[in-house]
N, C-alpha and C positions, 0 to 999 in steps of 0.2 A: 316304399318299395323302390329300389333301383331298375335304372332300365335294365343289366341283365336278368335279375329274379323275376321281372315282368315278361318277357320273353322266353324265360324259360316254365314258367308258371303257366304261359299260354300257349307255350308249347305241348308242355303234358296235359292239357286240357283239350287240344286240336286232336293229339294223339289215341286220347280216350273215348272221342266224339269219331274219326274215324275206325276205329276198334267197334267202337257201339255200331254203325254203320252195317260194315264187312262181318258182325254178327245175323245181323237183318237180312241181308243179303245173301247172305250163305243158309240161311233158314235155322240157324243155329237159336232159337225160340228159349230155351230152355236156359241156355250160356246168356242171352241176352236178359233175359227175366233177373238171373242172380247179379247184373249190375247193379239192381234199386236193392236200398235197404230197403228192412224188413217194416219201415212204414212210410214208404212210399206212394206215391200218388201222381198218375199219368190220365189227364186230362188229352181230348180232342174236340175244342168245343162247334158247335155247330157255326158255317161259315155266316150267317143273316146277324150272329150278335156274337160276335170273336172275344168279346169285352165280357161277356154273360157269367155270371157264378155258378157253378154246378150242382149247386145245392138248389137252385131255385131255377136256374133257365134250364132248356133241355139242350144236349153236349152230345155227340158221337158218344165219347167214351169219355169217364170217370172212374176209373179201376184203382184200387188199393192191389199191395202185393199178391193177397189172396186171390180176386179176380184176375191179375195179369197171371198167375200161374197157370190158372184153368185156360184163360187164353190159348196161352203158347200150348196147354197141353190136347185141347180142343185141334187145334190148326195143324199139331202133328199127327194127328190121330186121320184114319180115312173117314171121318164120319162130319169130315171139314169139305162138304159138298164143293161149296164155293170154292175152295182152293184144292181141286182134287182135278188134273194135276196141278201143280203150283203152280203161281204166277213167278216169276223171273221180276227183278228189280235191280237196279245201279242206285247210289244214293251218290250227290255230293253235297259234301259239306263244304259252308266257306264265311264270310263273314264273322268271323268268332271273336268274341266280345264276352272279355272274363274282368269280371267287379270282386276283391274280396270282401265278403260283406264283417270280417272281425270275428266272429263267431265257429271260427273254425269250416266254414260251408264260404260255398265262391256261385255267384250267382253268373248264369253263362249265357246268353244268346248265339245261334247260329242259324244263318241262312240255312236252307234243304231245297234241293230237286233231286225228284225219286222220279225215275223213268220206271214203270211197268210194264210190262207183257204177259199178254195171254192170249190164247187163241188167235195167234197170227197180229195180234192189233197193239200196237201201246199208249199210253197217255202217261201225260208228266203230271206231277204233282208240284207245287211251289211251295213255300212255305217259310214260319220262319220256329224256330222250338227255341222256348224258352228250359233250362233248369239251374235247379239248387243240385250243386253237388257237394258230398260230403266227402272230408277226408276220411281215410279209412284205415290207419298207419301209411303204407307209402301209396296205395289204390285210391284210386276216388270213385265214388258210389251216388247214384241217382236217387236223391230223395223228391224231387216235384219235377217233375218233363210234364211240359204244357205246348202241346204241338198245333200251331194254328195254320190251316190252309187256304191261300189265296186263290180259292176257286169262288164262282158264282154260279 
């Protein structure tokens, strides 16, 4: 790969990471959901084993398509106590680091801090999210986000 196609490759990948972002942000749940393909897989494993398998350690979240739907459709609904009113978030994204792994999918890290607010208070979140994205004709689509936070 040439430096320009390396550059421009992690350009439209910066691009799509903050797209996915300014979805999240905007509460836009449903637009964000249809980034993953239809068998996708978004991991948040718990912070005490960041390394852990989700099939046998216990994880925040382990959601296939089916469960992130009900997610996003749970959190839009008023029946999302928790988030009733919303919390307000900013994300930035930055360190991005794009592998193409040959296979047609490009395996991606980037840095995150997501500032939240709610009730008058905010707290950051650090972190660093792992994915496999696929191409998709000219789109690229989230098949594995595996988001780990450096909290204690």
């Amino acid at each position: 790969m040439t430096a320009n196609s390396s550059s421009a490759l992690r350009g439209s990948v910066e691009e799509f990471l903050f797209r996915e972002a300014a979805l999240l942000d905007e509460w836009r749940l449903e637009e964000w959901v249809d980034l993953f393909t239809d068998d996708a897989r978004y991991v948040v494993p718990s912070t005490d084993l960041t390394e852990g398998d989700p099939t046998r350690d216990l994880v925040f979240i382990d959601d296939n398509i089916v469960r992130l739907r009900a997610r996003a459709a749970r959190l839009n609904s008023r029946y999302s106590h928790r988030e009733n009113p919303r919390s307000r978030t900013r994300r930035f994204v930055s360190n991005v680091r794009v592998e193409e792994t040959g296979d047609g999918q490009l395996s991606v890290f980037a840095n995150v801090l997501v500032y939240r607010f709610r009730s008058g208070e905010g707290a950051p979140y650090v972190g660093t999210i792992e994915y496999i994205l696929r191409r998709d004709g000219s789109d690229l689509r989230i098949a594995y986000r595996r988001a780990v936070l450096d909290l204690e």
